[in-house]
TORPA-916616 format. One record per residue (C-alpha): chain; x negated, y negated, z negated. Coordinates in steps of 0.5 Angstrom, whole numbers. Each point is the difference from the previous one (the first is absolute). Last residue first. Example, Ala and Ser with C-alpha at 12.3 -4.5 7.8 and 13.67 -1.06 7.14 Angstrom:
2
[numar A [-27 2 -14]],
[numar A [2 7 -2]],
***
This chain:
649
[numar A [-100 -26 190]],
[numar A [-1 1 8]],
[numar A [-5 5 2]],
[numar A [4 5 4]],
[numar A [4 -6 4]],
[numar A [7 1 -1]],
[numar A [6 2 5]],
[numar A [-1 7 3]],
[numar A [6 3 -1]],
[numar A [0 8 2]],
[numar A [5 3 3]],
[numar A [-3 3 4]],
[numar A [3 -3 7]],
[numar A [-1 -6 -4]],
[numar A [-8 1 -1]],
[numar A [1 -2 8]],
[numar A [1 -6 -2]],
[numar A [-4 -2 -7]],
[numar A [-6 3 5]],
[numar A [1 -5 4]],
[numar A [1 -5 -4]],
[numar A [-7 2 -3]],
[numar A [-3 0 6]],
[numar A [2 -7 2]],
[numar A [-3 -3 -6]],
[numar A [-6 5 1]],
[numar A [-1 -3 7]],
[numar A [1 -8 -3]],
[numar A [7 -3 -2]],
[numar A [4 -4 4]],
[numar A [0 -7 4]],
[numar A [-5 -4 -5]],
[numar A [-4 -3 6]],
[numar A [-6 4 -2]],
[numar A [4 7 -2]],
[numar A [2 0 8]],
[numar A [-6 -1 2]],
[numar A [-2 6 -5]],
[numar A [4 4 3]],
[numar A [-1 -1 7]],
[numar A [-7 2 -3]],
[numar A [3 7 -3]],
[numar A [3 2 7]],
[numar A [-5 -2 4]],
[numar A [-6 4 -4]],
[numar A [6 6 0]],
[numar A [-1 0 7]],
[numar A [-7 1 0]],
[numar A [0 7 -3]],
[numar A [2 2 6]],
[numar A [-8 -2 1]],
[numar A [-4 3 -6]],
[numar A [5 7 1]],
[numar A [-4 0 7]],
[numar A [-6 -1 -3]],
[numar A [1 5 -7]],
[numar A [2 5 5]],
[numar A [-7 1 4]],
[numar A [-4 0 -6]],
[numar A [5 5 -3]],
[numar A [-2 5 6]],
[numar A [-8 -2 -2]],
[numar A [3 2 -7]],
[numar A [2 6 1]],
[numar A [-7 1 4]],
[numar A [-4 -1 -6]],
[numar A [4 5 -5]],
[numar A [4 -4 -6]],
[numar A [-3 -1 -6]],
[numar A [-4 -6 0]],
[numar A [6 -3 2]],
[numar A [-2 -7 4]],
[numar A [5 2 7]],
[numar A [7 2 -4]],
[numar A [-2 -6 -5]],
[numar A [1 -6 6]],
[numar A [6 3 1]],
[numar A [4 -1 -8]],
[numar A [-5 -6 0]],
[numar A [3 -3 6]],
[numar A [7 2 -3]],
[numar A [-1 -3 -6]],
[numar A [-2 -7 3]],
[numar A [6 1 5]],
[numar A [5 1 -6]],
[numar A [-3 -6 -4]],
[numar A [0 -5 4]],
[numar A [-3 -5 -4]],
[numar A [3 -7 -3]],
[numar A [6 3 -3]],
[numar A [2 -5 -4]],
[numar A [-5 1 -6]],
[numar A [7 4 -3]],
[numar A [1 4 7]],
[numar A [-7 2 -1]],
[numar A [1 2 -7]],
[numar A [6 4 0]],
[numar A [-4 3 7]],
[numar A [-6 3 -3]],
[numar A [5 1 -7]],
[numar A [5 5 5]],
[numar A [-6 4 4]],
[numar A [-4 1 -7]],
[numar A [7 4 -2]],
[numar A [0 3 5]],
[numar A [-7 3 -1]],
[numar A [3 2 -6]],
[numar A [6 5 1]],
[numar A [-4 2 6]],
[numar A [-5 3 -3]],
[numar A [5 6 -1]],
[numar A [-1 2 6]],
[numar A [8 3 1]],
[numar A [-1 8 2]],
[numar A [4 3 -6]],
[numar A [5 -6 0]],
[numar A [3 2 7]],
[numar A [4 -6 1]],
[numar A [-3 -6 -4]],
[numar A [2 -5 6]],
[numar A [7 4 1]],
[numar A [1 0 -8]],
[numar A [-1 -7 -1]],
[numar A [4 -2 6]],
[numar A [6 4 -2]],
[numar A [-1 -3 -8]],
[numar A [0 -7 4]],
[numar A [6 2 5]],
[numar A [4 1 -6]],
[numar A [-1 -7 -3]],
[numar A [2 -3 7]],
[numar A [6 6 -1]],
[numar A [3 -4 -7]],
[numar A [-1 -7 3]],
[numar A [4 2 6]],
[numar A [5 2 -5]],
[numar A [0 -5 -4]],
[numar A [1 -5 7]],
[numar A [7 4 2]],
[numar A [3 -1 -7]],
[numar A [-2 -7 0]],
[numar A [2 -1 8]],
[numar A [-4 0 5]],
[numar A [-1 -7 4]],
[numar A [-8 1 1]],
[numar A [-3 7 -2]],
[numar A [-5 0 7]],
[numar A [-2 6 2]],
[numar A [-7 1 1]],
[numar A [-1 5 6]],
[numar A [-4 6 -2]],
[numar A [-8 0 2]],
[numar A [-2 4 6]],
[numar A [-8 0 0]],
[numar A [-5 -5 2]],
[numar A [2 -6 -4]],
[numar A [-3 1 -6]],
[numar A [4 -4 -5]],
[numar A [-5 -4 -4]],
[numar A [-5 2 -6]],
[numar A [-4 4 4]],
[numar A [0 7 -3]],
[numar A [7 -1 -3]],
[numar A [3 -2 8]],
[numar A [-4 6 2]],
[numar A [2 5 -5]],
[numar A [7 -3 2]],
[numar A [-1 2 7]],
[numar A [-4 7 -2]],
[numar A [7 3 -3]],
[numar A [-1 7 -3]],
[numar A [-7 -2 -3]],
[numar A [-3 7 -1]],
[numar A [-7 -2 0]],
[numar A [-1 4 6]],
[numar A [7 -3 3]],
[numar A [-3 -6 -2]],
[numar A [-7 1 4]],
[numar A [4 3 7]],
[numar A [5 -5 -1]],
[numar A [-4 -6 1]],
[numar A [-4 3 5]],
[numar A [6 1 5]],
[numar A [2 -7 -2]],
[numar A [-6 -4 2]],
[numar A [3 -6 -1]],
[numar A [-7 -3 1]],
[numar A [0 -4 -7]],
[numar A [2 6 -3]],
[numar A [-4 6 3]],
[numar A [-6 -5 -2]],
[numar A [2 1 -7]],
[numar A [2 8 1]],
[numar A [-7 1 2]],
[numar A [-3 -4 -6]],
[numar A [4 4 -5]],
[numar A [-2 7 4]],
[numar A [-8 -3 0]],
[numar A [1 -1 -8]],
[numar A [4 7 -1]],
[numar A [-5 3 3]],
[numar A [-7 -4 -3]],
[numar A [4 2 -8]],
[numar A [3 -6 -2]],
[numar A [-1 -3 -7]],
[numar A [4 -4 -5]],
[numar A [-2 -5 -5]],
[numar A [4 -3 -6]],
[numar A [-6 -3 -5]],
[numar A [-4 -5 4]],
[numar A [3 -6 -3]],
[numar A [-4 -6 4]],
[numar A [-1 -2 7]],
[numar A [-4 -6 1]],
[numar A [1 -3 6]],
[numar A [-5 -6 3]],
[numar A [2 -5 4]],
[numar A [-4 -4 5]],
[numar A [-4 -7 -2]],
[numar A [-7 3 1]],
[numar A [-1 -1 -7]],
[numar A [5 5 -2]],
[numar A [7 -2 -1]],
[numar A [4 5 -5]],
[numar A [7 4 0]],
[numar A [2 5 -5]],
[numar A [4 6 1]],
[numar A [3 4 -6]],
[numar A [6 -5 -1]],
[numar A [2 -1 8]],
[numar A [2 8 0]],
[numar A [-5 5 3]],
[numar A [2 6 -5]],
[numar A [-1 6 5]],
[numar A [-8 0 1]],
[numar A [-1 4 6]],
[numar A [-6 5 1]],
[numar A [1 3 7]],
[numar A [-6 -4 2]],
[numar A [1 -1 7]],
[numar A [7 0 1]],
[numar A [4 -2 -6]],
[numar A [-6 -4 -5]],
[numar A [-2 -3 8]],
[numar A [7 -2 0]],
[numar A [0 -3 -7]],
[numar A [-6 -5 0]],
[numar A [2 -2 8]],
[numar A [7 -2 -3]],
[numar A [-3 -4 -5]],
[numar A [-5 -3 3]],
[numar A [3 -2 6]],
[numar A [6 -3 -6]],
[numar A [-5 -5 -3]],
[numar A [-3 -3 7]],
[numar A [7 0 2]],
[numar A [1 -4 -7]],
[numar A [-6 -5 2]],
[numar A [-3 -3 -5]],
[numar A [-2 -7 -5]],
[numar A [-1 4 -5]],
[numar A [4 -4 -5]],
[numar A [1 -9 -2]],
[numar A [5 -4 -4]],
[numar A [-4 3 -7]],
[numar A [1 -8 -2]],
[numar A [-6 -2 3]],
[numar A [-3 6 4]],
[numar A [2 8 0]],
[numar A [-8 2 1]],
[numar A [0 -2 -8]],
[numar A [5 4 -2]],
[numar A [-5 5 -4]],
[numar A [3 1 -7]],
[numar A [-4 2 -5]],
[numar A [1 7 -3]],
[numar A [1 0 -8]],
[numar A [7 -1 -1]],
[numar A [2 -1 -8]],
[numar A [-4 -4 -2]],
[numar A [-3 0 -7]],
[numar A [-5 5 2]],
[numar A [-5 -5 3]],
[numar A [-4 3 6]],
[numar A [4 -2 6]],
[numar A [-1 -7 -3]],
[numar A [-8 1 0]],
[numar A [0 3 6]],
[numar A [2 -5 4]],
[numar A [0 2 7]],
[numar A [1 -6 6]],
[numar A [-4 4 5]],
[numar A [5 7 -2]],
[numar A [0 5 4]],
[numar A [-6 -2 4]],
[numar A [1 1 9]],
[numar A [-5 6 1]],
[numar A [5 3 4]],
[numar A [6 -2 -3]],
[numar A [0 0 -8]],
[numar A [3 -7 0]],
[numar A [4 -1 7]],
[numar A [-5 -2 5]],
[numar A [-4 -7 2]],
[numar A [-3 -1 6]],
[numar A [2 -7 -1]],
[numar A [4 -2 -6]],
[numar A [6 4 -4]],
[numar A [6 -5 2]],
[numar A [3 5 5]],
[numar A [6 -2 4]],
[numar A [6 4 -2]],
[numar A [2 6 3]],
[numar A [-2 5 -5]],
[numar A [2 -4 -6]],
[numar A [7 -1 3]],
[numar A [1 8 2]],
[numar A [-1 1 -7]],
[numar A [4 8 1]],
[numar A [-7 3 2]],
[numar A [-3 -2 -6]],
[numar A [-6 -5 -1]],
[numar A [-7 2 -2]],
[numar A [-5 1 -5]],
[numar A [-2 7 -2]],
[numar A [-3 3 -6]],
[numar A [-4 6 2]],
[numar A [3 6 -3]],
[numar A [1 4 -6]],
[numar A [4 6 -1]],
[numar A [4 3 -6]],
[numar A [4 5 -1]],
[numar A [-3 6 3]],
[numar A [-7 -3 -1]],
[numar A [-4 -7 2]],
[numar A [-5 -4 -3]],
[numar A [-6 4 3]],
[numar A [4 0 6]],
[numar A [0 -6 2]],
[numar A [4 -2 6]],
[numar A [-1 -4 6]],
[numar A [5 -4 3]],
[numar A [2 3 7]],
[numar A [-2 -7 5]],
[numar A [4 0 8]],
[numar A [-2 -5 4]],
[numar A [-7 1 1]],
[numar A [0 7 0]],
[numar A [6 2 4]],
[numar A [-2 -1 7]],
[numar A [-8 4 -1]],
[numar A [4 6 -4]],
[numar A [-4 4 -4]],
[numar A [0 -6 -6]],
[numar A [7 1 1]],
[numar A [0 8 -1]],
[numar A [-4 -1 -6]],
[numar A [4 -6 -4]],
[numar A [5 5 1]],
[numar A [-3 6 -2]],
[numar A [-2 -4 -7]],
[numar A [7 -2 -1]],
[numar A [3 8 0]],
[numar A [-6 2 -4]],
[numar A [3 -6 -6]],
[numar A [6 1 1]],
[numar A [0 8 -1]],
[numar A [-4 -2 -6]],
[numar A [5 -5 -1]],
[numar A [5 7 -1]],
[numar A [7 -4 -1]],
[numar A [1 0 8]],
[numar A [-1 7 0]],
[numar A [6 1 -3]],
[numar A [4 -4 4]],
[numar A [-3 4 5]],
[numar A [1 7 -2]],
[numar A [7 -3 -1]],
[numar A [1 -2 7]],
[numar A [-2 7 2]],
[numar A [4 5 -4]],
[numar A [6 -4 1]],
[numar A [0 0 7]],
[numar A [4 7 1]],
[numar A [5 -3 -5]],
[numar A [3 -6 6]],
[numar A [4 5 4]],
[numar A [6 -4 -1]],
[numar A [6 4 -1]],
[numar A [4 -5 -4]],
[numar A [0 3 -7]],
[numar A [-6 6 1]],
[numar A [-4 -6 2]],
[numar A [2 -3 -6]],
[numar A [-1 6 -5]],
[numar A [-7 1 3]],
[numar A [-1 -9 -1]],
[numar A [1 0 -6]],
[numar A [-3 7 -2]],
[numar A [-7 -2 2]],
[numar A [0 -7 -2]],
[numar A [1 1 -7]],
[numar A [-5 5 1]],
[numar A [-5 -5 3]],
[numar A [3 -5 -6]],
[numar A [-2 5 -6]],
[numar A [-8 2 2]],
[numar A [-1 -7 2]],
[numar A [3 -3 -7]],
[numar A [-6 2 -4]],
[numar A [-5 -3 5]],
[numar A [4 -6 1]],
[numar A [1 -2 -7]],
[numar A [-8 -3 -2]],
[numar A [2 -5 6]],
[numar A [-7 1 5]],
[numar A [-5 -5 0]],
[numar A [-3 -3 6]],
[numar A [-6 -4 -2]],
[numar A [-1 -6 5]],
[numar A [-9 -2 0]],
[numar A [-3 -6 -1]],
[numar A [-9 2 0]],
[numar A [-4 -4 -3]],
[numar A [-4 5 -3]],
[numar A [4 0 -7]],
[numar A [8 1 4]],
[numar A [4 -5 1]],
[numar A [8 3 -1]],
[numar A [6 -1 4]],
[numar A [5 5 -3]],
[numar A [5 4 5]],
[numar A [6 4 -2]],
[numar A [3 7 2]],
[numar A [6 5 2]],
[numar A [5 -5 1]],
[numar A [-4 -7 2]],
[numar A [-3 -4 -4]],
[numar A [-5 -6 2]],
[numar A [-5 -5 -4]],
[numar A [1 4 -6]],
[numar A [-1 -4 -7]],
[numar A [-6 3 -4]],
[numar A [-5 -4 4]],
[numar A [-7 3 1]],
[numar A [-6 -4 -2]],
[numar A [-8 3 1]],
[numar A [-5 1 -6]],
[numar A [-7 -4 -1]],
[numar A [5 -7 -2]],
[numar A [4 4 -6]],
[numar A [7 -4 1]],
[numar A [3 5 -6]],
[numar A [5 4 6]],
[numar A [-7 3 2]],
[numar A [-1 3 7]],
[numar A [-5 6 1]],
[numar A [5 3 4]],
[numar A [1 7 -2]],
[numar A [-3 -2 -8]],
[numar A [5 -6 0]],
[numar A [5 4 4]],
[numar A [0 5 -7]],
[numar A [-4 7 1]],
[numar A [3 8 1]],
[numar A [0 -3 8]],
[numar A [7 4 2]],
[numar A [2 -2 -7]],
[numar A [-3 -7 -2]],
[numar A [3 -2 6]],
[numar A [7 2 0]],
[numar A [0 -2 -7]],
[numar A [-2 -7 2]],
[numar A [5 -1 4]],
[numar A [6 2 -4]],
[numar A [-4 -5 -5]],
[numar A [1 -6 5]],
[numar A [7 2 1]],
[numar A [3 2 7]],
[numar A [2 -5 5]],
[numar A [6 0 3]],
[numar A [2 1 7]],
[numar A [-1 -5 5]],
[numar A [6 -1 4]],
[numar A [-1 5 7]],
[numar A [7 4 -2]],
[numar A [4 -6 1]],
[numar A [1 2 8]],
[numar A [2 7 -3]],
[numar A [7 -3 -2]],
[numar A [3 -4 6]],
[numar A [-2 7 5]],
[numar A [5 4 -5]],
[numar A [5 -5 2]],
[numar A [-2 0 6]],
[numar A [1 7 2]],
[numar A [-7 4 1]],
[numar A [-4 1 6]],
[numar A [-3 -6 -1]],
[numar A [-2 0 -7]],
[numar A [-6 5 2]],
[numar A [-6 -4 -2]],
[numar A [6 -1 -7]],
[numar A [-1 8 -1]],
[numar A [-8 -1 -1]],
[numar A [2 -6 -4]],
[numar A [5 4 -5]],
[numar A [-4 6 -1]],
[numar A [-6 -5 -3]],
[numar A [5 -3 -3]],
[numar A [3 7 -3]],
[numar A [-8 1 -1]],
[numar A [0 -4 -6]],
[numar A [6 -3 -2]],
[numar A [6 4 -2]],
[numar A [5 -7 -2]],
[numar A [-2 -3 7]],
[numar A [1 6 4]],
[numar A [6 1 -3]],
[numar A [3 -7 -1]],
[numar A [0 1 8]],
[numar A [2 7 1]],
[numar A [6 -2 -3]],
[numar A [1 -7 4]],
[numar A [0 4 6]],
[numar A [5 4 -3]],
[numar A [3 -6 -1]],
[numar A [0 -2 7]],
[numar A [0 6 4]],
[numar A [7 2 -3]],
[numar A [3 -7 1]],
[numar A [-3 1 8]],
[numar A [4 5 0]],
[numar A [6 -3 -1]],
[numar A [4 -3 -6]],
[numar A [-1 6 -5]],
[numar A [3 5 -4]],
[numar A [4 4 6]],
[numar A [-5 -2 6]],
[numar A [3 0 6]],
[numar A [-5 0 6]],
[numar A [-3 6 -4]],
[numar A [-6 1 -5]],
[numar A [4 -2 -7]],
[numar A [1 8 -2]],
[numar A [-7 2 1]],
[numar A [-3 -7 0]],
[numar A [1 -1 -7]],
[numar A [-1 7 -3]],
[numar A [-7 -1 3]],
[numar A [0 -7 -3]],
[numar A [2 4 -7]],
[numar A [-5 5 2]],
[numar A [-7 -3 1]],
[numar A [2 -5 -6]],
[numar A [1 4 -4]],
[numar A [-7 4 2]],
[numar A [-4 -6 0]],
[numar A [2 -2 -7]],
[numar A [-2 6 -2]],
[numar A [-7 1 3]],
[numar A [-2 -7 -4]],
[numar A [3 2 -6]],
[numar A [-5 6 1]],
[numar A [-6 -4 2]],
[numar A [1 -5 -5]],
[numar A [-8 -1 0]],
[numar A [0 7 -2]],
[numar A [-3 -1 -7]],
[numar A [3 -6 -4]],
[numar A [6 -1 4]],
[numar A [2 8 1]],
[numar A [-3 3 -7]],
[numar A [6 -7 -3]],
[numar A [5 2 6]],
[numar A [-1 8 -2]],
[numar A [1 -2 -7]],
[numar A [6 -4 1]],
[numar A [4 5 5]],
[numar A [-2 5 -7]],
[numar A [4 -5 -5]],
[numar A [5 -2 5]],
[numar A [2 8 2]],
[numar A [-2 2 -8]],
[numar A [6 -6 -2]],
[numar A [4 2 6]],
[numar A [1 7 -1]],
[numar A [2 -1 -8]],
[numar A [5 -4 2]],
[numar A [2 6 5]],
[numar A [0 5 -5]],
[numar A [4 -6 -6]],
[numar A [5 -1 5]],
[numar A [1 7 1]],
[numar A [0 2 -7]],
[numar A [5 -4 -2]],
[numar A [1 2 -7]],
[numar A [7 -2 -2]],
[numar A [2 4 -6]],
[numar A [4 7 0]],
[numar A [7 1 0]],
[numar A [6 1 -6]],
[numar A [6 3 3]],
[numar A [6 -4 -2]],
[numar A [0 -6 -6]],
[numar A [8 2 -1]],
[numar A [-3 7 -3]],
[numar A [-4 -4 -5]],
[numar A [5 -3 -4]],
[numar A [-1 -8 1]],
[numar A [-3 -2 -7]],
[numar A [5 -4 -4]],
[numar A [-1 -6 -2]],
[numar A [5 -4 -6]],
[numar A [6 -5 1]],
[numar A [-2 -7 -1]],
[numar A [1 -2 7]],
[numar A [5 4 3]],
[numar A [5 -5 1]],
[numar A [-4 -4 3]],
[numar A [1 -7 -3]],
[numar A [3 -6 5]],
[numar A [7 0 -3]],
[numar A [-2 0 -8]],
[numar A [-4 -8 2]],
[numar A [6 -3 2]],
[numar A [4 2 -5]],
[numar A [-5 -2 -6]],
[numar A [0 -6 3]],
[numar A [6 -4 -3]],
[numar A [-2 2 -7]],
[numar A [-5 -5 -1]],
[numar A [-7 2 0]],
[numar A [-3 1 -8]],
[numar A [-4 -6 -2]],
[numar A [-7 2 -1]],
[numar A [-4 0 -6]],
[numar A [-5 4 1]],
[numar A [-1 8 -3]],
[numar A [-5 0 -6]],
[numar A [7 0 -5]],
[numar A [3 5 3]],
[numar A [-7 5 1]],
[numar A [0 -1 -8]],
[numar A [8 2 -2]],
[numar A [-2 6 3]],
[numar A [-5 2 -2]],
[numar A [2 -2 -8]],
[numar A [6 5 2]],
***
């Protein structure tokens, strides 16, 4: 009781509400609310069931998390030791199916999941483009050699191999050094004798490369005795990357051939061994000094023509040193023309005699502060560097065209990457030009049979003589010897039986995509009539055609100042006679036919100065220009688009 009347006396005092709410609030209770629980019974619960485990879910999380962890190791192992060539393979074989995939069910006059067809060549084009420029290396090396044959693709792809010739960038000085140190067992201070420090007893070298391709970069360097020499160095990732690529090549194209029935499988072995071959700088190295003898050899040549000298104590597989060069590129058609500045007999420097540095300032060179050690030799340029060498370009372009004909059919030893980048251009003191070819890595050989077969079917073009044109294609299983012919030239040959162009004006939508669809059919047609049998196909024609584009991208680039097709025929005849390998009284019968060949060939004499007449009162273009029209006329009927230079971009 006393309990009770203590918990009252500790309650607040508070009014009691008035009467009028108590109803109100009865009729908003439950009415359950203060009965007691009762337990559900358990037959109305149902059968009991077992707890939610998800095995499956948790099996295939579980699958994810070791594929991530094991994708993440094989990645890291890849990056650091494989120089990315795993990922590198991936990425080529994804790409390969998808644009395979593409073409397969989007290749038809009405594409399903596409606009067109040159929608689908387009962003299949731009594909293959991030591709090359993603994978580097030997995919751009890849990429250019493609790129000397855009022609013959569709203009989209034509559009992004003309970026493939950009610089490629440069590897870290510390890459560079570890290539050094590990073929030479020393660091580049002990190799080169230089000194990074600004010793005054040692050389100098310059960290940063000069020029970077895909496969290598070059590093200026003066070596202890005086002598300035181009170190060309290989990047430290080719060498792992090699192996990987060419196989990645190797099965690309072998499912691509298998797609679209081209026979282009058959000459994978050899342009790979190429490719790999142009790696070895050893190989380089022997194939430049071959060179400079066979132009020494050659009385027309070797005071025109200079191959630089290498080093080869400083030299090993991925490392070679050669004499430094000072010249103008092929493609600065300003600074070979305009007047020279340099003074009276006086040449290039480094040419001939001529010093390469009169105005040399060692002192400065030696300061390891700079960040550029090599002098700049602009003096010959005049005031304002407004001057050049003051050269004749069909001085420039004889040269060349002689250079590269006598490598087809005097030599049969041919230097198949003479783009404007790897030829220099010097005055000698006597005023006439000098060529420099560099990059000696990609060479083929003909063997004496091949070459005279070679120099007979070059005479049989100029002359139309078809009987011998069929003769050696059918012995080269060429089904068609006409489209041959007009490749081998470079513009439609005429002495056969060419289809007539049909002109696709005034059809209809409908009607004009179809047209555009049979066109690209007819390419894939006359790939396969030019390769025909692919168990005979010499395969030394894949990069002597290839030496024929550049010649002529580069005379028509220059303005097409020589008739480039009469100088390779001239040599092609004048071979068949000079041959040391052929029998005397074959070549008395050659004599008598290089005569009569010298004077049809005269007709081509008056069409090229018609040309240039024509070129000098600004009326068309010069020989090249028409043959190239020509060539993108004819290229119709194959359904091939002709329409941009190989070297622009």
């Amino acid at each position: 009781m006393a309990h009770a009347t203590l918990l009252r006396s500790l309650r607040p005092a508070v009014a009691p509400r008035p009467s009028i709410w108590r109803p109100l609030c009865r009729r908003y209770v439950h009415p359950g609310e203060f009965q007691p629980f009762v337990p559900p019974s358990p037959s109305s619960l149902g059968k009991p069931r077992a707890a939610k485990t998800y095995p499956r879910t948790r099996k295939w999380l579980r699958r994810l998390v070791y594929f991530s962890l094991a994708t993440g190791v094989v990645y890291g192992i890849d990056t650091q030791f494989y120089a990315s060539s795993l990922t590198r393979t991936t990425r080529t074989f994804s790409l390969g199916l998808l644009v395979a995939l593409d073409y397969k069910i989007n290749f038809s006059p009405n594409p399903p999941l596409a606009s067109s067809i040159a929608a689908v060549h387009a962003r299949n084009a731009e594909r293959l483009s991030d591709l090359l420029r993603h994978n580097g290396g030997l995919y751009l090396k890849m990429g250019q050699a493609i790129a000397m044959q855009s022609a013959i693709l569709p203009p989209e792809f034509q559009q992004m191999f003309s970026r493939m010739f950009d610089d490629a960038p440069q590897n870290d000085w510390k890459d560079v050094a570890k290539v050094i140190r590990d073929d030479f067992g020393k660091s580049p201070e002990e190799v080169f004798g230089v000194s990074f420090a600004g010793d005054s007893d040692k050389g100098v070298m310059e960290r940063r490369a000069r020029a970077s391709a895909s496969v290598a970069q070059v590093h200026w360097a003066r070596l202890q005795d005086g002598r300035e020499v181009a170190i060309k160095i290989q990047k430290r990732e080719i060498a792992q990357q090699l192996v990987w690529d060419l196989w990645a090549f190797k099965v690309v194209t072998w499912i691509y051939s298998k797609l679209f029935d081209i026979p282009f499988y058959s000459l994978v072995p050899y342009v790979s061994e190429r490719l790999s071959l142009e790696t070895d700088f050893e190989n380089e190295a022997s194939n430049s000094e071959k060179m400079a003898q066979l132009v020494a050899g050659e009385s027309r040549l070797r005071d025109r023509v200079y191959i630089p000298r290498v080093y080869r104590e400083l030299s090993s597989k991925r490392v070679m040193t050669a004499e430094w060069i000072e010249g103008v590129r092929l493609w600065d058609k300003d600074s070979i023309t305009r007047g020279w500045r340099g003074g009276w007999r006086q040449g290039s420097p480094g040419c001939h005699g001529t010093p390469l540095d009169p105005r040399n300032s060692t002192a400065a060179a030696r300061t390891p502060q700079t960040a550029q050690f090599k002098p700049e030799r602009n003096h010959w340029r005049g005031y304002n560097n407004r001057g050049g060498l003051g050269l004749s370009l069909k001085d420039v372009m004889t040269t060349m065209v002689d250079l590269f004909s006598a490598q087809m059919f005097l030599w049969g030893w041919v230097h198949c990457d003479p783009h404007p980048g790897n030829i220099f251009i010097r005055r000698k003191p006597s005023g006439q030009p000098e060529l420099v070819l560099i990059d000696h890595g990609l060479y083929i050989h003909m063997e004496p049979g091949f070459r005279h077969q070679y120099a007979r079917f070059w005479k049989a073009l100029l002359t139309f003589d078809n009987q011998t044109l069929n003769e050696i294609g059918r012995s080269w299983g060429v089904n068609n010897s006409d489209i041959f012919a007009s490749a081998t030239l470079m513009r439609p040959y005429r002495g056969g039986d060419l289809s007539t162009r049909r002109h696709i004006a005034g059809l209809s939508k409908s009607e004009r995509a179809q047209r555009h669809y049979e066109m690209q059919q007819a390419a894939r047609k006359a790939i396969r009539e030019i390769l025909g049998d692919e168990t005979k196909w010499p395969r030394e024609l894949i990069f002597i055609g290839r030496n024929l584009r550049i010649v002529q991208a580069n005379n028509q680039f220059l303005g097409s100042p020589v008739n480039r097709v009469k100088i390779t025929g001239i040599w092609a005849s004048r071979a068949l006679v000079e041959s040391p390998d052929l029998p005397l009284a074959e070549k008395i019968r050659n004599l008598g036919r290089h005569i009569v060949f010298r004077v049809v060939l005269f007709t081509s004499d008056i069409f090229f100065y018609f040309t240039k007449v024509r070129q000098f009162l600004h009326l068309g273009g010069g020989m090249e220009d028409d043959i190239e029209a020509q060539m993108q006329g004819m290229a119709k009927d194959m359904g091939v688009e002709l329409n941009q230079n190989v070297f622009e971009g």
